[in-house]
C-alpha positions as CSV (number, residue, x, y, z in Angstrom):
1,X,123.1,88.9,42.2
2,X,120.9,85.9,40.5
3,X,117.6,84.7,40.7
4,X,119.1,82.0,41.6
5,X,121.1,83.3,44.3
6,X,118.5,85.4,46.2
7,X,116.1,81.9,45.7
8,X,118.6,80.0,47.7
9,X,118.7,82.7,51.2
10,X,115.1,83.1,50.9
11,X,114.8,79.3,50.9
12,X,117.0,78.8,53.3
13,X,115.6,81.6,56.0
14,X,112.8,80.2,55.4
15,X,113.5,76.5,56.5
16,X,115.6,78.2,59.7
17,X,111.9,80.2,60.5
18,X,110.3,77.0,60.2
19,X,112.7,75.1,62.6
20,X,112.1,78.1,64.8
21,X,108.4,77.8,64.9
22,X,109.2,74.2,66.0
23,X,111.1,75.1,68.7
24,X,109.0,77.8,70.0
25,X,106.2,75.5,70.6
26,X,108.3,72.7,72.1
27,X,109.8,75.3,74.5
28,X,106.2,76.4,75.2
29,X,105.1,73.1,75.8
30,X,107.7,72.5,78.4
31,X,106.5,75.2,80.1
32,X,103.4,74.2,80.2
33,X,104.5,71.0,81.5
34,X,106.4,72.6,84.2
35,X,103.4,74.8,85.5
36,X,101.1,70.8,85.5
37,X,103.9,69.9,87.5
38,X,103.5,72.8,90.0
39,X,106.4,74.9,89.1
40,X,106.7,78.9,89.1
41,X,107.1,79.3,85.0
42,X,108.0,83.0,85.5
43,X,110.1,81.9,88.0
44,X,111.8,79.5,85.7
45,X,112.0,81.8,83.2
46,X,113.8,84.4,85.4
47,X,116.1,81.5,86.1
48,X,116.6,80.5,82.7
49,X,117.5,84.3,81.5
50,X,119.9,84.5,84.5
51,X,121.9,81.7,83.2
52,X,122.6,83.1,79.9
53,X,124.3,86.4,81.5
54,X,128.1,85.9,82.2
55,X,128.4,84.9,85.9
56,X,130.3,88.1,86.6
57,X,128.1,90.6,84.8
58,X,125.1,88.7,86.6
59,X,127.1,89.7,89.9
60,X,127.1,92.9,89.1
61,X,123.3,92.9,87.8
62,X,122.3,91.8,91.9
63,X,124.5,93.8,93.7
64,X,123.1,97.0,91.9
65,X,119.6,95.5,92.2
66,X,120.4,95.0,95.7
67,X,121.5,98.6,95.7
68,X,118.2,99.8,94.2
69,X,116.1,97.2,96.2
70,X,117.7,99.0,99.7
71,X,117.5,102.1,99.0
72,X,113.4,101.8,98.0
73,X,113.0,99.7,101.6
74,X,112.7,96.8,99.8
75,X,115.2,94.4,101.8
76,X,113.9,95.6,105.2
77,X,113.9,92.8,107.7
78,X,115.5,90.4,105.1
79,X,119.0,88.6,105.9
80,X,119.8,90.4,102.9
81,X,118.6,93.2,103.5
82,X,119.9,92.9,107.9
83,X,123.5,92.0,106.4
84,X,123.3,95.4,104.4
85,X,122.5,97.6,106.9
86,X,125.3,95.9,109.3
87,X,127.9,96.5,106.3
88,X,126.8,100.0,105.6
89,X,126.1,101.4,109.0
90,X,128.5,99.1,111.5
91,X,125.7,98.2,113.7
92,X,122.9,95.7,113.7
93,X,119.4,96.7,111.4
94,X,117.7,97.4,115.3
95,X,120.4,100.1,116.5
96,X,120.8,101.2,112.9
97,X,117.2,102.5,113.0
């Protein structure tokens, strides 16, 4: 270990921070441009985080949502939530009930 050697990382993490910083406020600016524009930002940002998953592990991540969404009531009188209750019970969601 050197003086010379630690001066180097530090500089260097220091330059990557910077660039960072940078891109942070570009991204936040894009946002903010998106909202002017009449867009959902959270929305997008949901969307944006969804594409990063692995499409099969995001498959898995909705059908266990869906799982969780059902069983609190939350997909009543939905498609989704009508095509559940035909795949679980059989029937359609009005002679399920």
């Amino acid at each position: 270990m050197t003086n010379s050697g630690i001066k180097t990382f530090v500089s260097r993490i220091e330059v990557l921070e910077a660039e960072k910083r940078d891109l942070a406020a570009d991204i936040k600016d894009i946002y903010a441009e998106a909202k002017s524009a009449g867009y959902n930002t959270k929305a997008l940002r949901k969307v944006i985080a969804e594409r990063r998953i692995d499409a099969a592990k995001r498959q898995e991540l909705e059908e266990t949502m869906d799982q969780y969404r059902h069983a609190l009531g939350m997909l009543a009188g939905t498609p989704l939530g009508n095509a559940a209750v035909t795949v679980q019970f059989g029937t359609e969601p009005d002679a399920a009930a």
